[in-house]
MARDO-923542 format. One record per atom (N, C-alpha, C): residue in one letter; chain; x, y, z. Coordinates in nm, 2 decimals. Atoms other than C-alpha are relative to their C-alpha. Last residue first. Layout:
+------+------+--------+--------+--------+
| code | unit |     px |     py |     pz |
+------+------+--------+--------+--------+
|    A |    A |      X |      Y |      Z |
...
+------+------+--------+--------+--------+
//
This chain:
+------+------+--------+--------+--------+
| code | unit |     px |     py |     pz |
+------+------+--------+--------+--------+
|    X |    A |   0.16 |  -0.07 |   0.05 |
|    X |    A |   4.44 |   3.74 |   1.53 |
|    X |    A |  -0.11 |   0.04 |   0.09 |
|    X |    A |   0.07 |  -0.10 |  -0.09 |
|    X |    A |   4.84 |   3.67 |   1.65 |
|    X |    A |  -0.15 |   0.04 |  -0.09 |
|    X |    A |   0.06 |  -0.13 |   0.01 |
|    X |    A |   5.02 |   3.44 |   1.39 |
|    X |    A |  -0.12 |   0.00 |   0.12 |
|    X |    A |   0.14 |  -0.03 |  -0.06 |
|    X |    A |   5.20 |   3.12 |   1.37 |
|    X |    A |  -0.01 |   0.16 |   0.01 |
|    X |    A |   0.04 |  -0.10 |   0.09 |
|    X |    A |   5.47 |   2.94 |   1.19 |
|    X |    A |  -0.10 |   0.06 |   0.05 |
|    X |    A |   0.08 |   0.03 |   0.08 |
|    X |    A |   5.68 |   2.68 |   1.41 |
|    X |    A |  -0.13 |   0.15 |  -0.08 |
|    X |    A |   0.00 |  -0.01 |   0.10 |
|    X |    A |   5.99 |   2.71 |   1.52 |
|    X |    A |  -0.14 |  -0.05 |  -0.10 |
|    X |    A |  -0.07 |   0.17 |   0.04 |
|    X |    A |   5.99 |   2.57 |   1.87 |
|    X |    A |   0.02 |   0.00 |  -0.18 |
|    X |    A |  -0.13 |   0.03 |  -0.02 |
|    X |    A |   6.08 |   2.96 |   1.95 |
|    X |    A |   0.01 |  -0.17 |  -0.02 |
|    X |    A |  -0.11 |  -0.04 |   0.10 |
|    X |    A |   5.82 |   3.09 |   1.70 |
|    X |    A |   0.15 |  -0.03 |   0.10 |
|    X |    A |  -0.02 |   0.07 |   0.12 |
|    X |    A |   5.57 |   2.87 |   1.89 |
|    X |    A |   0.10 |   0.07 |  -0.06 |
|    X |    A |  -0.03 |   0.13 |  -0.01 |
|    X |    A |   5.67 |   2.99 |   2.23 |
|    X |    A |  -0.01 |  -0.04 |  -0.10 |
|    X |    A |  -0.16 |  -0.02 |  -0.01 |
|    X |    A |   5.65 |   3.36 |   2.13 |
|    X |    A |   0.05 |  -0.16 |   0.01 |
|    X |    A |  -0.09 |  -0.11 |   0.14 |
|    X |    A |   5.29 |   3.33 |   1.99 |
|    X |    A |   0.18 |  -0.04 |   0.02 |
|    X |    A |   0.01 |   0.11 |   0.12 |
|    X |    A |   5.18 |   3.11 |   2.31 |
|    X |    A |   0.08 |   0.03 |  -0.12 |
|    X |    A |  -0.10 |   0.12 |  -0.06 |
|    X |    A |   5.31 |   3.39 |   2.57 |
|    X |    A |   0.00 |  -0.09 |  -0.11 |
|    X |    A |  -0.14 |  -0.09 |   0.05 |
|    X |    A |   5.14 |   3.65 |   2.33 |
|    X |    A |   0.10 |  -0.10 |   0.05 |
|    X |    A |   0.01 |  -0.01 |   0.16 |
|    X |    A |   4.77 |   3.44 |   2.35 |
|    X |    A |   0.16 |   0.05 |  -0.03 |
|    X |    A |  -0.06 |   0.13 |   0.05 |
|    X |    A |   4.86 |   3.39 |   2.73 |
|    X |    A |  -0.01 |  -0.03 |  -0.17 |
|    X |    A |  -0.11 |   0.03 |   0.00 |
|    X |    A |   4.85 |   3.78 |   2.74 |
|    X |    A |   0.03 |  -0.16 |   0.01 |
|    X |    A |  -0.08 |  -0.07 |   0.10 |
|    X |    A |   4.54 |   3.81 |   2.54 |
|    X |    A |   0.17 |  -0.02 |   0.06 |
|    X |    A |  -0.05 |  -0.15 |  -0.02 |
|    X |    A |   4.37 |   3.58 |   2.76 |
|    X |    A |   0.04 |   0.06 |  -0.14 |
|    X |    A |   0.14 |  -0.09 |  -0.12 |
|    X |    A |   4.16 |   3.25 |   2.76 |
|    X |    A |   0.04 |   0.14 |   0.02 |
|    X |    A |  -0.07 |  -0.04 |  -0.11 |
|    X |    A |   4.36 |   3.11 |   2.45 |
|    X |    A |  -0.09 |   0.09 |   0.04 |
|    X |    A |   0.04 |  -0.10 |  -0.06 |
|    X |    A |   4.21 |   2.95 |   2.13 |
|    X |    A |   0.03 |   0.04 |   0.16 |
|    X |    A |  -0.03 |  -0.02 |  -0.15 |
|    X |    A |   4.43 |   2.77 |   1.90 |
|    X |    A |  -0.02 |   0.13 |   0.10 |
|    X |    A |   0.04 |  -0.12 |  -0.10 |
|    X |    A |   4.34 |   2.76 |   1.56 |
|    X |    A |  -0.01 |  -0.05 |   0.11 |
|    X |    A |   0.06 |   0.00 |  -0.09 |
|    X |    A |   4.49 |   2.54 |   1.28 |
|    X |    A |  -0.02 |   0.08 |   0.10 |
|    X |    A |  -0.04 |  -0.11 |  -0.13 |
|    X |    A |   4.55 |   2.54 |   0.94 |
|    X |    A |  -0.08 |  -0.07 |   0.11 |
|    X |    A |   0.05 |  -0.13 |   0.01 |
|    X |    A |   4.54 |   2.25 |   0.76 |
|    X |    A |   0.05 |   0.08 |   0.08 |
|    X |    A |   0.03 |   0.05 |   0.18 |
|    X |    A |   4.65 |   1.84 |   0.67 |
|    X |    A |  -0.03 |   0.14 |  -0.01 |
|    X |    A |   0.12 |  -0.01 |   0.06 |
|    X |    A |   4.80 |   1.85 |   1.04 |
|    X |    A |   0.00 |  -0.02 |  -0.13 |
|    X |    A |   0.10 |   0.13 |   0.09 |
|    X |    A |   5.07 |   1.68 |   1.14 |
|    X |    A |  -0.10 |   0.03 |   0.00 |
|    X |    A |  -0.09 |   0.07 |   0.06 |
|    X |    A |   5.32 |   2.02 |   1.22 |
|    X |    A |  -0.05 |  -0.14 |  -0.06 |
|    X |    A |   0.01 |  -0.09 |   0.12 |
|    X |    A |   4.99 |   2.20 |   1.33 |
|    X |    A |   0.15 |  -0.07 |  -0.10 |
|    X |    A |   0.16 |   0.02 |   0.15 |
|    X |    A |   4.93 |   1.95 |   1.55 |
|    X |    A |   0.03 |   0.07 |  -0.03 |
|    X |    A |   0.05 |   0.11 |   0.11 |
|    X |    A |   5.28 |   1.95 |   1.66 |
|    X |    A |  -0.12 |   0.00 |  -0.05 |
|    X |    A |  -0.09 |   0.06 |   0.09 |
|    X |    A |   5.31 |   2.28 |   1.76 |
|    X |    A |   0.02 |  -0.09 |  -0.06 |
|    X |    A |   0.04 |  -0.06 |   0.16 |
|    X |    A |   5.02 |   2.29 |   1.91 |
|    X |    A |   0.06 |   0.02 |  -0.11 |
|    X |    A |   0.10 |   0.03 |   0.05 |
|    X |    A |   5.12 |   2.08 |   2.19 |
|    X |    A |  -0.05 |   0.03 |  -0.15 |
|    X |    A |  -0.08 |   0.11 |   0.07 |
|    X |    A |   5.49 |   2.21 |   2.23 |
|    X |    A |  -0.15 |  -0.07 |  -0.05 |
|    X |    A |  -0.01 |  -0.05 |   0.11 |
|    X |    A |   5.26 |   2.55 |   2.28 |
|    X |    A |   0.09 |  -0.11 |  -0.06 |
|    X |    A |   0.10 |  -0.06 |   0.13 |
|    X |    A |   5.08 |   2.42 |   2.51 |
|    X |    A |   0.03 |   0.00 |  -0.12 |
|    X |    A |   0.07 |   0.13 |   0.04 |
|    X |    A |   5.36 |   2.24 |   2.71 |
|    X |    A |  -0.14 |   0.05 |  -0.11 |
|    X |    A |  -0.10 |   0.11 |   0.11 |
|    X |    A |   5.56 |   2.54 |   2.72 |
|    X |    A |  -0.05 |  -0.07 |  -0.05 |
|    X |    A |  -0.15 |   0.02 |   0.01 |
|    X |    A |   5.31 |   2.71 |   2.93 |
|    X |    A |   0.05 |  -0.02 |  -0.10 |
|    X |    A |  -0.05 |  -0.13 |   0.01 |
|    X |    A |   4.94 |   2.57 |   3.02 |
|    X |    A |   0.20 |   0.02 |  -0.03 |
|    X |    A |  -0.11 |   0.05 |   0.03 |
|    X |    A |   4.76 |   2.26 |   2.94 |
|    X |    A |   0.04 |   0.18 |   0.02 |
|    X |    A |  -0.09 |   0.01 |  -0.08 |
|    X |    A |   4.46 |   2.25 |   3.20 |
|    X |    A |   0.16 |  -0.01 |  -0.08 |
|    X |    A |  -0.04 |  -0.10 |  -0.09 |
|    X |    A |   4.21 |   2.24 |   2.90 |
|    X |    A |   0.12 |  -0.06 |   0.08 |
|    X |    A |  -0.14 |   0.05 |  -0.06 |
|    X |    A |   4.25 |   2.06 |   2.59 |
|    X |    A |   0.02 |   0.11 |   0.08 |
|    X |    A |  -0.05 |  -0.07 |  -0.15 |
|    X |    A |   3.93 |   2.08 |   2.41 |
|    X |    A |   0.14 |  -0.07 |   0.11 |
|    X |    A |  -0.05 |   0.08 |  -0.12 |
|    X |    A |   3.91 |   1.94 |   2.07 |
|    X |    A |   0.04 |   0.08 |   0.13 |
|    X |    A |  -0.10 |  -0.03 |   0.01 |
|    X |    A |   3.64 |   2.04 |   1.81 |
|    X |    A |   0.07 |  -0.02 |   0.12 |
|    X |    A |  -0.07 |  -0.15 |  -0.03 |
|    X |    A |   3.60 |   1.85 |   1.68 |
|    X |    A |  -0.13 |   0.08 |   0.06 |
|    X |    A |   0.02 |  -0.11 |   0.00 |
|    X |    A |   3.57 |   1.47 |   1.63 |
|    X |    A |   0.04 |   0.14 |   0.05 |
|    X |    A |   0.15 |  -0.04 |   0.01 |
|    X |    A |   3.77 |   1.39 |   1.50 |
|    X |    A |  -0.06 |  -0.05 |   0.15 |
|    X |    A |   0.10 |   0.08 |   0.00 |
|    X |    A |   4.03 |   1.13 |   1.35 |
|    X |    A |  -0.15 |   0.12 |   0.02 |
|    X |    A |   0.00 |   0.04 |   0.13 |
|    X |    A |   4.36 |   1.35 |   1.29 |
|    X |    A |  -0.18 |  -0.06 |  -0.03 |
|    X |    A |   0.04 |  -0.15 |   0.10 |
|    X |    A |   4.29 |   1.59 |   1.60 |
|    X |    A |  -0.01 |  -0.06 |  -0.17 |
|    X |    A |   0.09 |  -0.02 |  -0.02 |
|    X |    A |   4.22 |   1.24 |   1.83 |
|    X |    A |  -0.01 |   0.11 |  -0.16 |
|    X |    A |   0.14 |   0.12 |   0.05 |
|    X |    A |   4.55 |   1.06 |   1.69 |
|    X |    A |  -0.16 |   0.04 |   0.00 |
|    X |    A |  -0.01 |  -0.03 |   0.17 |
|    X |    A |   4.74 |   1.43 |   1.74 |
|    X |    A |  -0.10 |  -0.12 |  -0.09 |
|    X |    A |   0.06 |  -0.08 |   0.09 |
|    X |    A |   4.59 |   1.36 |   2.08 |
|    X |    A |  -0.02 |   0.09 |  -0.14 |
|    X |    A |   0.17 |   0.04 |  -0.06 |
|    X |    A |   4.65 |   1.06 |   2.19 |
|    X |    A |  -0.06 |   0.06 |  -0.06 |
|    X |    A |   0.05 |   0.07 |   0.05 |
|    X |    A |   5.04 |   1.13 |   2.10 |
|    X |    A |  -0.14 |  -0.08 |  -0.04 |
|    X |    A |  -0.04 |  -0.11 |   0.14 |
|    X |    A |   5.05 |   1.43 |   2.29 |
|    X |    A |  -0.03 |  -0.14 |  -0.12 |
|    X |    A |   0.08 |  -0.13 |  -0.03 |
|    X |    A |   4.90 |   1.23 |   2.62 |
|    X |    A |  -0.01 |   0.02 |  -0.15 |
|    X |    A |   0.17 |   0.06 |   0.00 |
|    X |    A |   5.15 |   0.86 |   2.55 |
|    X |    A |  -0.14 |   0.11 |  -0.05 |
|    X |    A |   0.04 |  -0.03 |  -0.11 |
|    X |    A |   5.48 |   1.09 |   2.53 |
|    X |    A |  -0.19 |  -0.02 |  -0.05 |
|    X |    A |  -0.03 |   0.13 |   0.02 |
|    X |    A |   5.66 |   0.99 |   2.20 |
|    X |    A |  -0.11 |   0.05 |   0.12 |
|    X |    A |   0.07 |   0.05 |   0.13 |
|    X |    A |   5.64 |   1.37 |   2.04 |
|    X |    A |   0.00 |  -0.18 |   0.02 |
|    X |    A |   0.15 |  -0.02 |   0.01 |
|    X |    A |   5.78 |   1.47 |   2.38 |
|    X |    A |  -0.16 |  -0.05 |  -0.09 |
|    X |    A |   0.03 |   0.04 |  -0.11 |
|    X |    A |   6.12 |   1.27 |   2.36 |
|    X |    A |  -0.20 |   0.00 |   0.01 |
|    X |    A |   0.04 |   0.18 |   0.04 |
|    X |    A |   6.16 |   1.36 |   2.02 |
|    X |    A |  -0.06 |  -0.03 |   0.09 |
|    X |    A |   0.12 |  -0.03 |   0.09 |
|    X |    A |   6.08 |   1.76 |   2.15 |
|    X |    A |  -0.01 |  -0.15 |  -0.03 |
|    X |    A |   0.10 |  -0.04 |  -0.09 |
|    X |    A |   6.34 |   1.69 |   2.46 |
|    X |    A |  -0.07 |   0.02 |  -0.12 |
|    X |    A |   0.03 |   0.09 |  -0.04 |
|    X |    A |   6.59 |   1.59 |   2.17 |
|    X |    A |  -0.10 |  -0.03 |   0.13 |
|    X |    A |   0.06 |   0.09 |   0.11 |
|    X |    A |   6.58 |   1.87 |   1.99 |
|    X |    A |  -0.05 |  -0.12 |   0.08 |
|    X |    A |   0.15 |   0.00 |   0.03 |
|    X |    A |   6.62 |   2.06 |   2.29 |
|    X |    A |  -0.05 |  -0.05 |  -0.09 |
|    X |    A |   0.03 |  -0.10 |   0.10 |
|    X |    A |   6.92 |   1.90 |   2.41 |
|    X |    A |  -0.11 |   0.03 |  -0.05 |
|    X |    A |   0.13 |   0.08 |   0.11 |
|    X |    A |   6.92 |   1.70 |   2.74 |
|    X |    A |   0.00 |   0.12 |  -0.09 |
|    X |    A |  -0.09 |   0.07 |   0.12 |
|    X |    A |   7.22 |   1.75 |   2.95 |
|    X |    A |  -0.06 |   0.01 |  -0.17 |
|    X |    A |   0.11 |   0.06 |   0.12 |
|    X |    A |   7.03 |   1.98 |   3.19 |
|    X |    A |   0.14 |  -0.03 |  -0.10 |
|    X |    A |  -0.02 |  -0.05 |   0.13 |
|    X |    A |   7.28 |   2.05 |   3.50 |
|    X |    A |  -0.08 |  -0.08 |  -0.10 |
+------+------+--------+--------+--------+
//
């Protein structure tokens, strides 16, 4: 049985050496940042925070149209604001 509440699985994550690396990389530059091999949940917890410590919009480009819709649904389920283009 999972104990772990999802808030606290996102603290968790937002501590996690990788994701941390790379909000330091997206603040500093250069660009633009490639972040292959991230698929899933983990994508979209990725992008979710950079766009939660960004200074702007951000664009996140997906190799499909159906990982583009997977992404979409993930971000509006960690609550974050995003759109389909």
């Amino acid at each position: 049985m999972n104990t772990l509440r999802p808030q606290e699985a996102l603290n968790r994550l937002r501590r996690h050496a990788p994701l941390v690396e790379l909000i330091s990389r997206l603040d500093k530059g250069p660009y633009p940042v490639d972040v292959g091999e991230a698929e899933g949940p983990f994508a979209a917890i990725m992008v979710a925070e950079a766009a939660r410590t960004s200074r702007g919009p951000l664009l996140a480009v997906m190799p499909s149209d159906q990982e583009a819709d997977a992404l979409l649904v993930d971000l509006e389920l960690l609550g974050a604001d995003a759109a389909l283009l």
